[in-house]
N, C-alpha and C positions, 0 to 999 in steps of 0.2 A: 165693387166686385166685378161689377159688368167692364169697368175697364180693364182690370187685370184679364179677363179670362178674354177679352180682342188683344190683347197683346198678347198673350198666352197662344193665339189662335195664328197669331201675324209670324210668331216667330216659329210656329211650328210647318206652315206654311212655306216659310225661306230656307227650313233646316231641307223640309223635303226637298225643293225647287235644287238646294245643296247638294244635296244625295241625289238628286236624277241627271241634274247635269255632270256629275263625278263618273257616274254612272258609265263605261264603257259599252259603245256602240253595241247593237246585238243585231245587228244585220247588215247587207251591201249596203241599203238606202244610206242609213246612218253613218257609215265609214265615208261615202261619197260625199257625203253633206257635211262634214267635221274636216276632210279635206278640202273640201270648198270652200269652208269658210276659214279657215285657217289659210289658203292662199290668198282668198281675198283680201285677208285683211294684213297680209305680207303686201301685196298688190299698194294697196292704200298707202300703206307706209310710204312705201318707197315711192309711191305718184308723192305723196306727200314733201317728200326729203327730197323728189327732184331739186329744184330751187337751192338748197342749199348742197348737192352733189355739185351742182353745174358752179356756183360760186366755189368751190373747190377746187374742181379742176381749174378755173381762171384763177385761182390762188395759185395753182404748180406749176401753171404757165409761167404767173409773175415770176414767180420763183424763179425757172431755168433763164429766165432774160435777166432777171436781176443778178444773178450767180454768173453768170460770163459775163455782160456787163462788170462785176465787180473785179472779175479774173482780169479783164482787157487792163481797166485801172491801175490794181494793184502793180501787174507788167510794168505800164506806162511810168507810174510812180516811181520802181525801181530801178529801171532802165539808166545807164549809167551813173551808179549810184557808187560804184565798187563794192558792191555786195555778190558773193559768193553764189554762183548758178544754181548751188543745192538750196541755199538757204532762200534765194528769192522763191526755187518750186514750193520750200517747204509752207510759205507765209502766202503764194497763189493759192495753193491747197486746201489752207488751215482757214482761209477766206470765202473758198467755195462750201467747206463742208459747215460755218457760221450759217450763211447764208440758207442752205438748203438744211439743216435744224428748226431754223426759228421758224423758213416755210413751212415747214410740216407740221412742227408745232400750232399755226395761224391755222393752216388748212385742217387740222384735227379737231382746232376749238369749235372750226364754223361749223363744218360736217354733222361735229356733236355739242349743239346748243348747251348739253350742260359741264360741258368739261370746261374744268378752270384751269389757269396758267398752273396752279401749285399740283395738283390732282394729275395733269400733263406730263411735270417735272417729274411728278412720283412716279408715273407710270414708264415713262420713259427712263429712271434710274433703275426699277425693277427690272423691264424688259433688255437694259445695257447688261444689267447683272447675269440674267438666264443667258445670252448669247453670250457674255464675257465664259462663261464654261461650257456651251455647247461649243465655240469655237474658239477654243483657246489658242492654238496653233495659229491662227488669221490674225487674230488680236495680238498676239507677240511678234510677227514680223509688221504688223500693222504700227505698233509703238518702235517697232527697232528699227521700220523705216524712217518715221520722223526723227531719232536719235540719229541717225546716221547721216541726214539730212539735215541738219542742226550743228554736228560735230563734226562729223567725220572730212579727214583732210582731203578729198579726191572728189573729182566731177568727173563729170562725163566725159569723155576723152584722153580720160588717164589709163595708163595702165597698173593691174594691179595684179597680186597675188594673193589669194585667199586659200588656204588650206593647198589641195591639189587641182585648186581652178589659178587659169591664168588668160589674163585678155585683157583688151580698151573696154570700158564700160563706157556703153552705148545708154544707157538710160538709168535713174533711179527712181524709183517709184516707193509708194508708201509701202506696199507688200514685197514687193520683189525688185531684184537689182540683175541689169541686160548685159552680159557680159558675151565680147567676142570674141572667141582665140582668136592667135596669131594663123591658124588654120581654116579658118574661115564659120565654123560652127560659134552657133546662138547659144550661150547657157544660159538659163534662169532661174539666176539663186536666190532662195528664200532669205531676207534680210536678216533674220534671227540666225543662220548660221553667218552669217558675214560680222554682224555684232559679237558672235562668242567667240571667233577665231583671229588669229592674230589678223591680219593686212599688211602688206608689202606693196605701197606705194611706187612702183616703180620710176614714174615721172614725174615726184614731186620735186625735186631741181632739173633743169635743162640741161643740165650733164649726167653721167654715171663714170666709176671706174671700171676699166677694165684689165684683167688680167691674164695671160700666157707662160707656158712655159718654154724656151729652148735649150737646145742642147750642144755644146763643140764637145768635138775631139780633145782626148787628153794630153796631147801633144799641139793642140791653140793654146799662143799666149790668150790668156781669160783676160785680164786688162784689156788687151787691144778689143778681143770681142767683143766687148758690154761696152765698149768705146763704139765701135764701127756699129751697136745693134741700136744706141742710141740714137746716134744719128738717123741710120734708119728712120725709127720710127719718130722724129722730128719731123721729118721729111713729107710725114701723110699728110693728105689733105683733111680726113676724117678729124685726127687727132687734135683737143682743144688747146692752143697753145698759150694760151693763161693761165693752165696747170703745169706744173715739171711731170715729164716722163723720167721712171723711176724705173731704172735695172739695177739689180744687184745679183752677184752670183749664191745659189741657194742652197746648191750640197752636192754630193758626189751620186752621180746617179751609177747604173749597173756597166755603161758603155759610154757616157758621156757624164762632160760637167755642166750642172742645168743651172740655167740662168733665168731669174722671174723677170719679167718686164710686165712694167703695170703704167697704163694712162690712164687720159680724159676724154669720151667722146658721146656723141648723145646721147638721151636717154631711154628714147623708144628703139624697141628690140629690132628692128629695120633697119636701125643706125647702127645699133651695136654687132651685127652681124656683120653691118658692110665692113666696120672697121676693125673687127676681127679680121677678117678678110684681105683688106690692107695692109695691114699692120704683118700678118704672117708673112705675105707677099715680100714686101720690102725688107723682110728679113733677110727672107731668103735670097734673096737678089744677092744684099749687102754681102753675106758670109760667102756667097761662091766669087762673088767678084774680088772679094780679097785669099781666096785660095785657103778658107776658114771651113773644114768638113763639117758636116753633120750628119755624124755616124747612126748606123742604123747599130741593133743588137748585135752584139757579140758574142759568142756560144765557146770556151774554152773546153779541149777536154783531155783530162788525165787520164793517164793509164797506168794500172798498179806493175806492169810487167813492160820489158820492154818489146817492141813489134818488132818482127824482121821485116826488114824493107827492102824489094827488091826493082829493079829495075826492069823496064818491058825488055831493052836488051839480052837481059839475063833469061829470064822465062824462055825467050822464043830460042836461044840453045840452047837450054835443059830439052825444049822438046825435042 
C-alpha cells in the first residue's frame, strides 16, 4: 500500500508540474522568460544545424558547377551531330534541370537528417501537385515549350507566322518564344499560344512563290504580252531559275486584261520585297519598250438624253 500511494503521490506531483507549466504566463517576468527560452532554444538549434546548413550550401555549390559542367558536355557531345538546334536546347535543358533535382533532393536529405529518398519523392510529388495548380498557366507553356522544342519544325532564325504575330524568331525557351518583326519590335509569346495556333513556317525551304498581278490594254495582242512579260521577269536576278516562271492571262478586268505572273525567289521577307520590286520593275520596262499600255481606270458615261454641244466659237457670237 505504501507503494501505491508514492506513486499515487509521483503522479500527482507531474500532473501538477503539467498544469503549471500549461499554465499561461501571468506577468512581464514570465512572458520575458518563455520568450527567452523559446529563443534560446531556436538559437541552439540552429548553432546546432550549423554543420549540416554549411554542408548544404557546398551541396548547391556542387550542384551549380556540376549543372554547367554537364550543360558545357552535353554541347560538346552534340556538336555536329546534325541534331536540330531546338532539340539539342531541349536535351541541354532537360540535363540541367536532372542535375539541379537530385541537388536539392541530396541537399534536402543532409539539411534534414531524417528525410528519406521516398519521404523526399512524396514530398516533392505533393508540392509539384500544389504548384501544378497554383500555376497552371507556367506549367502549360512550360510543357508546350519543351513540345515545341522536340517537334516543332523552325529554330531560331526562321521566320514564322503565328496567329497575328510575325517575325524571325530570335530565341526559344521553355516558357516563352523571342520573336522579331520585320519592324524592328521584340514579341514575347507565350508558348501555349504558339502550340494551339496554326504556324506558318515561312523559311522552311530556301525559296517561296511569288505572286503579281498585271494589266494591257484591250487593244495588246495578250499572246505577245505574257511573251514579252516572261521574258522580263526571266531576266531578274532575284528570280530562281530552277523553277519556271508562270504567266497566264487571268480575266477581264474593269479597264484592262490581267495577266498573273508567278515565281521563285527567296524566302525571307527582305528578299521577297526586293524581288517584288524587280520583277514589277522589269515589267514595266518590257511593256513600254514594246509600245504595250498599261492603262489606268476607265470611267464611261451615258446619257439618257442627248446634250447640245456647242462650240467656243459659237457662244462668243451669240454674245
Amino acid at each position: 500500500m505504501a507503494a501505491v500511494d508514492e506513486s499515487d503521490a509521483q503522479s500527482a506531483d507531474a500532473t501538477d508540474e503539467t498544469i503549471k507549466v500549461a499554465e499561461p504566463p501571468e506577468n512581464l517576468h514570465e512572458v520575458g522568460e518563455l520568450v527567452m527560452n523559446t529563443l534560446g532554444g531556436m538559437w541552439s538549434a540552429f548553432i546546432a544545424h550549423l554543420p549540416l546548413l554549411a554542408i548544404g550550401l557546398v551541396t548547391l555549390l556542387l550542384t551549380w558547377i556540376v549543372s554547367g559542367v554537364g550543360e558545357r558536355i552535353a554541347r560538346r557531345a552534340m556538336r555536329n551531330r546534325g541534331i536540330r538546334l531546338s532539340l539539342q536546347e531541349l536535351i541541354v535543358r532537360l540535363v540541367v534541370i536532372v542535375v539541379w533535382v537530385l541537388g536539392l533532393l541530396v541537399t534536402a536529405m543532409i539539411i534534414f537528417p531524417g528525410l528519406t529518398p521516398a519521404s523526399a519523392l512524396g514530398g516533392l510529388g505533393l508540392l509539384s501537385l500544389a504548384i501544378g495548380f497554383a500555376f497552371k498557366d507556367i506549367f502549360e507553356n512550360f510543357f508546350a515549350g519543351i513540345l515545341i522544342l522536340w517537334r516543332f519544325p523552325f529554330e531560331p532564325g526562321d521566320y514564322i507566322e503565328a496567329d497575328d504575330i510575325s517575325g524571325s524568331v530570335e530565341e526559344i525557351t521553355v516558357r516563352n518564344t523571342l520573336i522579331r518583326r520585320t519592324t524592328g519590335e521584340l514579341v514575347v509569346v507565350p508558348n501555349s499560344h504558339i502550340f494551339k495556333n496554326p504556324v506558318d513556317v515561312l523559311t522552311n525551304h530556301t525559296t517561296r512563290r511569288e505572286t503579281i498581278m498585271a494589266g494591257v490594254a484591250y487593244d495588246v495582242d495578250l499572246a505577245a504580252a505574257v511573251k514579252v512579260i516572261e521574258e522580263a521577269v526571266n531576266g531578274c536576278e532575284s528570280v530562281d531559275k530552277n523553277k519556271p516562271v508562270q504567266v497566264f492571262p487571268h480575266g477581264f478586268g474593269s479597264s484592262s486584261m490581267d495577266i498573273e505572273v508567278t515565281w521563285w525567289s527567296g524566302a525571307e521577307p527582305v528578299e521577297q520585297r526586293s524581288s517584288r520590286g524587280e520583277v514589277v520593275l522589269a515589267i514595266k520596262q518590257a511593256l513600254d519598250a514594246n509600245d504595250m499600255e498599261i492603262p489606268f481606270p476607265y470611267r464611261t458615261l451615258t446619257f439618257k438624253e442627248p446634250l447640245p454641244l456647242q462650240r467656243p466659237d459659237d457662244a462668243s457670237a451669240e454674245s
